[in-house]
BALOBA-1460 file (C-alpha; in Angstrom, 3 decimals):
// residues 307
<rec num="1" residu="x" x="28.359" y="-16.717" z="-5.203"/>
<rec num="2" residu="x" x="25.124" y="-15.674" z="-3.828"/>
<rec num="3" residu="x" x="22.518" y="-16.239" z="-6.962"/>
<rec num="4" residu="x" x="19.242" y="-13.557" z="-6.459"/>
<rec num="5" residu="x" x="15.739" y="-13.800" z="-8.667"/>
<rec num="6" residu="x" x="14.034" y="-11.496" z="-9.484"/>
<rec num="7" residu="x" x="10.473" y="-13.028" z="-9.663"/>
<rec num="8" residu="x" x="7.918" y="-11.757" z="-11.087"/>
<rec num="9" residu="x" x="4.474" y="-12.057" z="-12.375"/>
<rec num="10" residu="x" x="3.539" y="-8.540" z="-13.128"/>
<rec num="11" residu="x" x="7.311" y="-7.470" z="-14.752"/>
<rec num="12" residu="x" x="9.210" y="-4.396" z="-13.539"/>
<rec num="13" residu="x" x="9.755" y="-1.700" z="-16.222"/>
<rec num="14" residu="x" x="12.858" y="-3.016" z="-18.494"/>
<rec num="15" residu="x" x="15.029" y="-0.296" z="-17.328"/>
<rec num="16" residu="x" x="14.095" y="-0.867" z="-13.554"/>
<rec num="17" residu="x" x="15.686" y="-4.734" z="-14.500"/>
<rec num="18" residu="x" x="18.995" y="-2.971" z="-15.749"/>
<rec num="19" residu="x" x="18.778" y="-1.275" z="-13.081"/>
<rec num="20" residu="x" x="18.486" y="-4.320" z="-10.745"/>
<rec num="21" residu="x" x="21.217" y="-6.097" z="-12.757"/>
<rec num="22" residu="x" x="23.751" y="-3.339" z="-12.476"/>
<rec num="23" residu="x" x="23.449" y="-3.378" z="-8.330"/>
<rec num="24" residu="x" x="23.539" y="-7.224" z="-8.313"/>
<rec num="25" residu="x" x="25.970" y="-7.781" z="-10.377"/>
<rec num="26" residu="x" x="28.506" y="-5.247" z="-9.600"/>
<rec num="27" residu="x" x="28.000" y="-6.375" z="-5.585"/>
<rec num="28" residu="x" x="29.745" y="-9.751" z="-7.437"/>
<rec num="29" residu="x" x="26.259" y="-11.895" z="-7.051"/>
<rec num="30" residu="x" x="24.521" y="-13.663" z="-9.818"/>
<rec num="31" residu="x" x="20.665" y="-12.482" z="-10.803"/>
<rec num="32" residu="x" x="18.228" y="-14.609" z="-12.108"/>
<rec num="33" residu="x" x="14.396" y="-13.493" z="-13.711"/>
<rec num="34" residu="x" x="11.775" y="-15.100" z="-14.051"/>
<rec num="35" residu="x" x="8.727" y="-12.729" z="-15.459"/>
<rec num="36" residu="x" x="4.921" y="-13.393" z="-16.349"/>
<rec num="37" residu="x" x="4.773" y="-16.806" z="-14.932"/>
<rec num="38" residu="x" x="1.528" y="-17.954" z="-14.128"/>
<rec num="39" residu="x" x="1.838" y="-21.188" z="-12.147"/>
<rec num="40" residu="x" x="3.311" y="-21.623" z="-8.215"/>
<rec num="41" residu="x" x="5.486" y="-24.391" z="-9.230"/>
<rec num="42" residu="x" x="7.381" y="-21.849" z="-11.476"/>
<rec num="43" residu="x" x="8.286" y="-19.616" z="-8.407"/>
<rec num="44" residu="x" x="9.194" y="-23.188" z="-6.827"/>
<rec num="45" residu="x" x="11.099" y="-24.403" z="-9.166"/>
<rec num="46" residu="x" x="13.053" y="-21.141" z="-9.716"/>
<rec num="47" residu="x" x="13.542" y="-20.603" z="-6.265"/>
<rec num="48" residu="x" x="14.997" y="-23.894" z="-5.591"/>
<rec num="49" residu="x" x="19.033" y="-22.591" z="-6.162"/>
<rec num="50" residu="x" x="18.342" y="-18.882" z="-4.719"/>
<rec num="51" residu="x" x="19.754" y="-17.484" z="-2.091"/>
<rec num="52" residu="x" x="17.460" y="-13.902" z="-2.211"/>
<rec num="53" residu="x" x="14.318" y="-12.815" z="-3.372"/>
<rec num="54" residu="x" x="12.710" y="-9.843" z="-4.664"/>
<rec num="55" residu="x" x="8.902" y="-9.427" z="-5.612"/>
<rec num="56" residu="x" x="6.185" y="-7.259" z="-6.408"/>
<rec num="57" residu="x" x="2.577" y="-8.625" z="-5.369"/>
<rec num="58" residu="x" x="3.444" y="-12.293" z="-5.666"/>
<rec num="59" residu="x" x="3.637" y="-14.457" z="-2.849"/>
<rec num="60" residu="x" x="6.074" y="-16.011" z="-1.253"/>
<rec num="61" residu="x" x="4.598" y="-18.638" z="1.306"/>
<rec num="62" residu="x" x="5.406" y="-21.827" z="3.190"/>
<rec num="63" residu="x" x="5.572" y="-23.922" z="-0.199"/>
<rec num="64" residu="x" x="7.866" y="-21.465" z="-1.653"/>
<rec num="65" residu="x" x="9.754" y="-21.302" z="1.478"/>
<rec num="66" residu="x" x="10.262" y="-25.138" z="1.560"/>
<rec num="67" residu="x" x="11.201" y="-25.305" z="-1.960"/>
<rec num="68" residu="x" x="13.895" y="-22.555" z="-1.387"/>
<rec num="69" residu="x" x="16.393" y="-24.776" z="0.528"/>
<rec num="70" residu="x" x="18.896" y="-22.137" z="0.396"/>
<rec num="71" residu="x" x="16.937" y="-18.770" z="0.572"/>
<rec num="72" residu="x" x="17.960" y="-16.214" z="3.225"/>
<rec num="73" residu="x" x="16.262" y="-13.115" z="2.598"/>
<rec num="74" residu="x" x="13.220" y="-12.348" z="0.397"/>
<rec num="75" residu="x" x="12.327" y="-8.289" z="-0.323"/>
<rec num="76" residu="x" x="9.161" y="-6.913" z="-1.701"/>
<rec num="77" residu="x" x="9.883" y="-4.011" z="-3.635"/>
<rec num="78" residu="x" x="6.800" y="-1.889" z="-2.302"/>
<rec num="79" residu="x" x="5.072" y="-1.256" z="1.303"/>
<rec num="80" residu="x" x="2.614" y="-4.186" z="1.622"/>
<rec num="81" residu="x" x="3.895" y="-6.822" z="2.960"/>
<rec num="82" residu="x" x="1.325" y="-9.502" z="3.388"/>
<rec num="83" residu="x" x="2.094" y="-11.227" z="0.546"/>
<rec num="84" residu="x" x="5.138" y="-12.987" z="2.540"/>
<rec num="85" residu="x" x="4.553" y="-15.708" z="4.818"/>
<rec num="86" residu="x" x="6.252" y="-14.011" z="8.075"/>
<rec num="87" residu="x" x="5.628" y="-16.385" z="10.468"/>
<rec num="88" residu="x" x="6.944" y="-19.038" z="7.863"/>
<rec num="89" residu="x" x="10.078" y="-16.769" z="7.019"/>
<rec num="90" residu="x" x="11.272" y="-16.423" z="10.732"/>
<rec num="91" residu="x" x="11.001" y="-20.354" z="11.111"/>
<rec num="92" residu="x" x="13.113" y="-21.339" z="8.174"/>
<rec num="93" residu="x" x="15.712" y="-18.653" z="9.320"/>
<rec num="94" residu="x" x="14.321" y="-15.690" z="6.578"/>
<rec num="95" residu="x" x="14.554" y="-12.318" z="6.683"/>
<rec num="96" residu="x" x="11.784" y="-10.450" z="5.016"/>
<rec num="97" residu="x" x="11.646" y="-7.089" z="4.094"/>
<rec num="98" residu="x" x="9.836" y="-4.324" z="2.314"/>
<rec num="99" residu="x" x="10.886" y="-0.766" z="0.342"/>
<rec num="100" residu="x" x="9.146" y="1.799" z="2.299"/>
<rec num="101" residu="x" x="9.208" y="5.461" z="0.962"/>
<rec num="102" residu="x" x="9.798" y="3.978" z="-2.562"/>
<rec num="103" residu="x" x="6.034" y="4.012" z="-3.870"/>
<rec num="104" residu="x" x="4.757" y="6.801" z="-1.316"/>
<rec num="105" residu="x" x="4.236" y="9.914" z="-3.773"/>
<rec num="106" residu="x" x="2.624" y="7.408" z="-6.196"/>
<rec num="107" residu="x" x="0.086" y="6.432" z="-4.051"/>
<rec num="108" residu="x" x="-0.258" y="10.059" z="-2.488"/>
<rec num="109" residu="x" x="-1.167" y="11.616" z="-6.234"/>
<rec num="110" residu="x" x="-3.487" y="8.706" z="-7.011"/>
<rec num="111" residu="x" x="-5.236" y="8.989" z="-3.416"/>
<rec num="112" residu="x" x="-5.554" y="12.525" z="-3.947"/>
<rec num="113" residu="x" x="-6.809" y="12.510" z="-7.761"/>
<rec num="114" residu="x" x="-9.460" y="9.954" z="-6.293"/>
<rec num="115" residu="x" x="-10.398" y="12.880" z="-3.772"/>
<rec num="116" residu="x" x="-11.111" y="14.915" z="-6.380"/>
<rec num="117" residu="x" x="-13.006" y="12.759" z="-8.886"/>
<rec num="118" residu="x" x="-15.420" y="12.007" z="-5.907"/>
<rec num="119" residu="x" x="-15.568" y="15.629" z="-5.100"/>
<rec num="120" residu="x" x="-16.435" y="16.651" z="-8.831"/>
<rec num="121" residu="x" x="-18.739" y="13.927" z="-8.768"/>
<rec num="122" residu="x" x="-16.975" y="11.241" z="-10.938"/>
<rec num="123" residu="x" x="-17.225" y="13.978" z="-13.830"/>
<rec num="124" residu="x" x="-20.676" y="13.239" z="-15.002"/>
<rec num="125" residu="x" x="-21.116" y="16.945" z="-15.674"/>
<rec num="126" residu="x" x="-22.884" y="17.728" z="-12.382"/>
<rec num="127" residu="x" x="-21.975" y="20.389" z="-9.697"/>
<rec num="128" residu="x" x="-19.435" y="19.101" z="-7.444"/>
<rec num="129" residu="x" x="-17.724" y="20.658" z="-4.573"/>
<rec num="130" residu="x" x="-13.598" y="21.898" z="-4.176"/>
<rec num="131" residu="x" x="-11.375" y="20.343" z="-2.039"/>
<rec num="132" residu="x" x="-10.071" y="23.535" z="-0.503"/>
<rec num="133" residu="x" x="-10.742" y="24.295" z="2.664"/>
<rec num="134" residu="x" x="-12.514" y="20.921" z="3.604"/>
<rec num="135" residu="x" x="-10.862" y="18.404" z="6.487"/>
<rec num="136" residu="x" x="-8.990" y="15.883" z="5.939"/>
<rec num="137" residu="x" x="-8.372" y="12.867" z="8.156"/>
<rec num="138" residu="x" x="-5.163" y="10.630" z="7.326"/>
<rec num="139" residu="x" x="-5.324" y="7.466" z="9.577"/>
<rec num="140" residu="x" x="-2.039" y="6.372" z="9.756"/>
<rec num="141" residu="x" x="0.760" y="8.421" z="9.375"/>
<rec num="142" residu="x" x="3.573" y="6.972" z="7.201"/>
<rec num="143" residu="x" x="5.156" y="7.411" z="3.983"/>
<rec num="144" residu="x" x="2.206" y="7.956" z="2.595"/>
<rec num="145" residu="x" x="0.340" y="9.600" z="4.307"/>
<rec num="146" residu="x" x="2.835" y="12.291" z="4.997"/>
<rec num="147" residu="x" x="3.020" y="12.417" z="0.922"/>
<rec num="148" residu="x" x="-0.890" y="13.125" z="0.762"/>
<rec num="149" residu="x" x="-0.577" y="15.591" z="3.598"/>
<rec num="150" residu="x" x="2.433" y="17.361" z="1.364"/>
<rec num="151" residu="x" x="-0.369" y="17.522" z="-1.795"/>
<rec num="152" residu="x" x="-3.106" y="18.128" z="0.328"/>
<rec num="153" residu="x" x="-1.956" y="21.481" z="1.827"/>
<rec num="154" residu="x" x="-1.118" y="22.561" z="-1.564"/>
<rec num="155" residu="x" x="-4.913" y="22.240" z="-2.510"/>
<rec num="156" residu="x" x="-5.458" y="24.620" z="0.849"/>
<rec num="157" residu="x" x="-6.632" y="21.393" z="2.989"/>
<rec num="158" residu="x" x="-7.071" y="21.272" z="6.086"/>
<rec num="159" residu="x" x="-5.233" y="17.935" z="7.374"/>
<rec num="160" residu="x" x="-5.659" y="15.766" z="10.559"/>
<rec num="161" residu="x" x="-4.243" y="12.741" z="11.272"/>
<rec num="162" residu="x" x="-4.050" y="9.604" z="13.901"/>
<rec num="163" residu="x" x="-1.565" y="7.357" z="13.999"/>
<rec num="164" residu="x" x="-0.747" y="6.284" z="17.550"/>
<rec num="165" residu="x" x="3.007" y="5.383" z="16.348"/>
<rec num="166" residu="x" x="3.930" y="9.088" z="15.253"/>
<rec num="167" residu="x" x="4.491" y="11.591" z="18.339"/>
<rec num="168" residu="x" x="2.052" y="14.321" z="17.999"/>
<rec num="169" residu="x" x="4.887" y="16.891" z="18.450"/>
<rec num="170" residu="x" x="6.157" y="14.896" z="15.477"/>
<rec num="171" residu="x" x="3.111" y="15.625" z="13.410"/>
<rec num="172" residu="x" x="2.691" y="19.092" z="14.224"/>
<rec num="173" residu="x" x="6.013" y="20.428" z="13.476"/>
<rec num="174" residu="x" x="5.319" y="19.451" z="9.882"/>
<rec num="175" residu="x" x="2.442" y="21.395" z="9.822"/>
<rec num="176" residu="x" x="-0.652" y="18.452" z="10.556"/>
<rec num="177" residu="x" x="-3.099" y="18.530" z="13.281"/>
<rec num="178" residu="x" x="-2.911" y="15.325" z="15.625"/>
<rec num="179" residu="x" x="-5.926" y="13.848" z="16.988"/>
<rec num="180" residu="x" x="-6.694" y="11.652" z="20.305"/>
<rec num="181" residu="x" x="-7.967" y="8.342" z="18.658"/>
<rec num="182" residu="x" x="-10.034" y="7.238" z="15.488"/>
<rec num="183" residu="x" x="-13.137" y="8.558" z="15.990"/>
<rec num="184" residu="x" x="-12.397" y="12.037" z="16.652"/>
<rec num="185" residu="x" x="-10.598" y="11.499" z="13.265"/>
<rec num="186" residu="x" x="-13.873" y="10.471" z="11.821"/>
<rec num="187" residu="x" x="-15.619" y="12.914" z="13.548"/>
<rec num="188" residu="x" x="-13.865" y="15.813" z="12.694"/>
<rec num="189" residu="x" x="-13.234" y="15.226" z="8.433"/>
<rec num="190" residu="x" x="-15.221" y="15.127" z="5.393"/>
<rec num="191" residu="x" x="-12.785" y="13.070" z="3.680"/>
<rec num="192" residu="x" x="-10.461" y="10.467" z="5.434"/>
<rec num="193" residu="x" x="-7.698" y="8.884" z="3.403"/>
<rec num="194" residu="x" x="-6.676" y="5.263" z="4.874"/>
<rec num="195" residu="x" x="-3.338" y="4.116" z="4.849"/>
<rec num="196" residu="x" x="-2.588" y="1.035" z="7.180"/>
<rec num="197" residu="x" x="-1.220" y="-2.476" z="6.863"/>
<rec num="198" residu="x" x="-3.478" y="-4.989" z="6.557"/>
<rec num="199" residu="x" x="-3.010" y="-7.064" z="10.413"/>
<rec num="200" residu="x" x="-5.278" y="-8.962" z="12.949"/>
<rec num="201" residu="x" x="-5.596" y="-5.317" z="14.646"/>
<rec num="202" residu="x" x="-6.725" y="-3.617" z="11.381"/>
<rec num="203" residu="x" x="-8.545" y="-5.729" z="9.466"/>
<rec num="204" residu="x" x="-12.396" y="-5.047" z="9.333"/>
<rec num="205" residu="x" x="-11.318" y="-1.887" z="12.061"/>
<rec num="206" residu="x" x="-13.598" y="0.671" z="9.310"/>
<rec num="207" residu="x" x="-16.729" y="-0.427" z="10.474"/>
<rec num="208" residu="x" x="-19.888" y="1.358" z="10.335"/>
<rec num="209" residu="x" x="-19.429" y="2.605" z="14.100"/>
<rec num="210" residu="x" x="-16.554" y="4.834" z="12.602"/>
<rec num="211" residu="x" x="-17.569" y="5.821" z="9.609"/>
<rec num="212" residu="x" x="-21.378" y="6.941" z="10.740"/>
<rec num="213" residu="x" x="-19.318" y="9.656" z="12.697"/>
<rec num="214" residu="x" x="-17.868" y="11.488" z="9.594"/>
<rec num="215" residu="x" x="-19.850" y="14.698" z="8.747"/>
<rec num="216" residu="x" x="-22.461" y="15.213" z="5.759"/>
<rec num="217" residu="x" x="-20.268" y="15.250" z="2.214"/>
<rec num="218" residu="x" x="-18.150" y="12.442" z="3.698"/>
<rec num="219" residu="x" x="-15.732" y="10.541" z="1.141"/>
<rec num="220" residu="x" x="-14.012" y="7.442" z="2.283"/>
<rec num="221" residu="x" x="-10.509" y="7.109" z="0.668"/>
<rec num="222" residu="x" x="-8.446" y="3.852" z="0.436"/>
<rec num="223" residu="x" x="-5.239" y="3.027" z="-1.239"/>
<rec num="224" residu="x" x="-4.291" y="0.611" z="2.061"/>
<rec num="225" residu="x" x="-5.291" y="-2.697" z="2.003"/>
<rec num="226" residu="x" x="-9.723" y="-3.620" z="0.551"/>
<rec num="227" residu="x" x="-9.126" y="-6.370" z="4.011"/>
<rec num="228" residu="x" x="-9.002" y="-3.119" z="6.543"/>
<rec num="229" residu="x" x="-12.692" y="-2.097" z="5.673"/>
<rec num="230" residu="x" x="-15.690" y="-4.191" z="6.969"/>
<rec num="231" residu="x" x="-17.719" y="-4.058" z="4.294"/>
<rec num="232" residu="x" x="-20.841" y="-5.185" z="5.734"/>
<rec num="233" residu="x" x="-20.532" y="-1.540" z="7.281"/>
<rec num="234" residu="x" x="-19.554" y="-0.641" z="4.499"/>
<rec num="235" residu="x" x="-23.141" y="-1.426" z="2.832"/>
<rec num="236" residu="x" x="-25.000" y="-0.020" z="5.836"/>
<rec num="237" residu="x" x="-23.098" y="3.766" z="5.248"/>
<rec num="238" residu="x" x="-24.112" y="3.914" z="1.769"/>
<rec num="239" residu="x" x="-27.559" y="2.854" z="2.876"/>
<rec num="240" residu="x" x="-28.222" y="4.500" z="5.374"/>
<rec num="241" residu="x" x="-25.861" y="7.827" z="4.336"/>
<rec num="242" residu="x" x="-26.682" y="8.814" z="0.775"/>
<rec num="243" residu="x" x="-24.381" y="11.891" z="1.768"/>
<rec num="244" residu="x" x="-21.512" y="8.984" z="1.573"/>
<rec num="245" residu="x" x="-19.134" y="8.160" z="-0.835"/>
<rec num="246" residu="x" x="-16.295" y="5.603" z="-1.301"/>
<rec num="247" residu="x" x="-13.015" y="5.434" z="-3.583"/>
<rec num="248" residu="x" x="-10.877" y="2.605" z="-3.769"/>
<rec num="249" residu="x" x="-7.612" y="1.712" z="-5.140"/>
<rec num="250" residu="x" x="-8.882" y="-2.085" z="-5.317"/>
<rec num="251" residu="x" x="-12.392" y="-3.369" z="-5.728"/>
<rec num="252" residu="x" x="-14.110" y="-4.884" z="-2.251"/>
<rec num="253" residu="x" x="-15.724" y="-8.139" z="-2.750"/>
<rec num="254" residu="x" x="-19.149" y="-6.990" z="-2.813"/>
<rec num="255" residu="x" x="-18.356" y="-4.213" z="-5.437"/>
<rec num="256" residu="x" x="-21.477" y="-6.190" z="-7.726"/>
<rec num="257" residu="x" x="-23.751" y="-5.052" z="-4.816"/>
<rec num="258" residu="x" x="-22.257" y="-1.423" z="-4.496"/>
<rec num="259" residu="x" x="-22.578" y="-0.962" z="-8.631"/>
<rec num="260" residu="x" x="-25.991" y="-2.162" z="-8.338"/>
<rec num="261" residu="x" x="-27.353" y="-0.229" z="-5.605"/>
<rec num="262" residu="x" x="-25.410" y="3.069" z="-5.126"/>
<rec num="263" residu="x" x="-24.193" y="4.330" z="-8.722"/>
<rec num="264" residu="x" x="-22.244" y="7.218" z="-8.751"/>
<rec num="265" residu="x" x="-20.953" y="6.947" z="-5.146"/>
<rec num="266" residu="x" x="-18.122" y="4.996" z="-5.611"/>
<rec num="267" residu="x" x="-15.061" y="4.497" z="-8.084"/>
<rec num="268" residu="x" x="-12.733" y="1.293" z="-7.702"/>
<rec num="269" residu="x" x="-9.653" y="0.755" z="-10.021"/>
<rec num="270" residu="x" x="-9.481" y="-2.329" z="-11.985"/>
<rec num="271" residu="x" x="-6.450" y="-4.013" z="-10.321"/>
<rec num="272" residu="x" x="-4.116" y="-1.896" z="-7.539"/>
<rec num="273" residu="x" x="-2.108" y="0.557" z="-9.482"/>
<rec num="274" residu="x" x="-1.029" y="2.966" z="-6.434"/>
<rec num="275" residu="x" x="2.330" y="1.936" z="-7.216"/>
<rec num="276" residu="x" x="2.057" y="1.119" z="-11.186"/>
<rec num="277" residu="x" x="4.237" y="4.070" z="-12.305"/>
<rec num="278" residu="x" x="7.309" y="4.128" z="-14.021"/>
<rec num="279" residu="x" x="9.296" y="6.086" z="-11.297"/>
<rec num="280" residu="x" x="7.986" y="3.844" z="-8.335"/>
<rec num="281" residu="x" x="8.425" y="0.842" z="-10.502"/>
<rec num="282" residu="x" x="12.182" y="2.230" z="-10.879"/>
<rec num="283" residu="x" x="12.509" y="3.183" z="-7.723"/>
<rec num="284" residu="x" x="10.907" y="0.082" z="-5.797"/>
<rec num="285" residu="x" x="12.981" y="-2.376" z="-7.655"/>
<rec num="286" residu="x" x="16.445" y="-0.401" z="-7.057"/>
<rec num="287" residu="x" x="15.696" y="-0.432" z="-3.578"/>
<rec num="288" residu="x" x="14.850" y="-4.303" z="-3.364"/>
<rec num="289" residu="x" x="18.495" y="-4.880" z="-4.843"/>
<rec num="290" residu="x" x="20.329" y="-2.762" z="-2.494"/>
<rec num="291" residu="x" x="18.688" y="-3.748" z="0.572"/>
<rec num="292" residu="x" x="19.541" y="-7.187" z="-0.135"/>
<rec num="293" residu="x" x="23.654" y="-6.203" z="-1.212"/>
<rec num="294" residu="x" x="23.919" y="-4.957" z="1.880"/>
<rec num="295" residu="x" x="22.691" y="-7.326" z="3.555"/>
<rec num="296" residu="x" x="24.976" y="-9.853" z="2.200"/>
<rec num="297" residu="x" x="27.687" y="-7.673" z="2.380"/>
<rec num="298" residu="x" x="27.466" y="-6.262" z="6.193"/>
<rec num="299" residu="x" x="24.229" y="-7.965" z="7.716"/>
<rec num="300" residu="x" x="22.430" y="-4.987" z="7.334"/>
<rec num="301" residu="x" x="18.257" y="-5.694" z="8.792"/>
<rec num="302" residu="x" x="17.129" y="-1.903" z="8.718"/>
<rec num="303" residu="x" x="14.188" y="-2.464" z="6.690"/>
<rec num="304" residu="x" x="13.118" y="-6.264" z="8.228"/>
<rec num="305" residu="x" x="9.630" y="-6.705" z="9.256"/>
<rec num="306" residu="x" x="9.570" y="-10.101" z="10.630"/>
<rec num="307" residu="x" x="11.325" y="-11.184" z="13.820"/>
């Protein structure tokens, strides 16, 4: 019998775990939990016996891996996936995947709520400005992005978007306006909302080059990945752009600087919570458990993301 954990730290919503259980153990596996751990050697030692994995933001890497004699597949239950040791996972045989779709309106209505704290100027009382009619830039055109074009037009926006993995005829039969490359993107909108893995091509990629290109009133939005932005540009925009401001879904490591020098430009949640809500919690974990039943039960990859 194939035994699958569900591990982890920061606990799925109880009835996402019924959930879970229901799909796992009506497939005829066994699942095992282990929640709010705080030590490695917990995962270790839990994944010693299992045979599947599925996570939230903990991480599965090569010590895991080896400790996991008889593991086969491993699924986050969100988007992200950089929290799995790929290159680890396709050695010892592996296959990792990820829920894609499952947290996207989540993350959409907190990208777009950010947009419009920013816009009313963090709510300090002062005269802000109205999203409608104002350009906005998605860079990369997924799940979630599509999700924050969806709210977007419904505010009367006017939304762009390059992703150079979505056919343009693609993007403007659903109603968004494809540009060329990234800055034309940056060029053209007031607001750009970022929503790309974090990779070797994409890390540090928002660098000041970019962003200098984004008109007067420009508001950087990120629910991605803090790794994607270069935030030694990052300090040179809001230096040298008081125009400029930037909202984050988690804090960048020089947020001490940022509070110190350029109050009421920015706003950075506490921890990530683009996917902390009780329908993409729900949703997320579901997912997890089905991908991995059917993979057991007819080899099923669809959703793999290492090779």
């Amino acid at each position: 019998m194939n035994k699958i954990l569900v591990a982890t730290e920061k606990p799925f919503a109880k009835a996402a775990v019924e959930g879970i259980r229901q799909i796992i153990e009506k497939a005829g596996y066994e699942m095992a939990l282990l929640e709010n751990y705080t030590l490695k050697s917990e995962l270790m030692a839990a994944a010693a016996d299992a045979d599947a994995i599925i996570i939230r933001s903990d991480i599965v890497d090569k010590d895991v891996m080896d400790a996991a004699k008889q593991l086969k597949i491993v699924v986050r239950a969100g988007a992200g996936y950089d929290n799995i040791d790929l290159e680890t996972a396709t050695q010892h045989g592996v296959v990792a995947m990820n829920t894609p779709g499952q947290n996207s309106n989540a993350v959409a209505e907190l990208a777009i709520g950010m947009m419009v704290l920013a816009a009313r100027n963090n709510f300090n009382g002062t005269s802000g400005s109205e999203l409608k009619g104002k350009k906005l830039g998605l860079h990369a055109y997924g799940y979630v992005g599509k999700a924050v074009a969806t709210i977007a037009k419904g505010f009367g926006m006017d939304v762009y978007a390059f992703d150079p993995f979505v056919a343009k005829e693609k993007m403007e039969a659903e109603g968004i306006k494809p540009v060329a490359d990234a800055p034309e993107l940056y060029t053209t909108c007031q607001y750009v909302s970022l929503h790309m893995p974090a990779n070797a091509q994409t890390k540090k990629s928002i660098n000041f080059e970019l962003l200098s290109k984004m008109p007067k009133g420009a508001t950087l939005i990120n629910t991605a990945r803090k790794e994607v932005v270069d935030e030694e540009g990052l300090t040179q925009m809001f230096t040298e752009r008081p125009d400029f401001k930037y909202v984050s879904d988690v804090e960048p490591d020089n947020k001490s600087l940022i509070a110190e020098k350029f109050s009421g430009r920015f706003f950075f949640t506490p921890k990530k919570i683009g996917a902390q809500t009780s329908e993409a919690n729900n949703n997320a974990g579901l997912a997890a458990a089905r991908q991995i039943v059917s993979f057991f039960k007819t080899g099923d990859k669809t959703f793999q993301v290492n090779k």
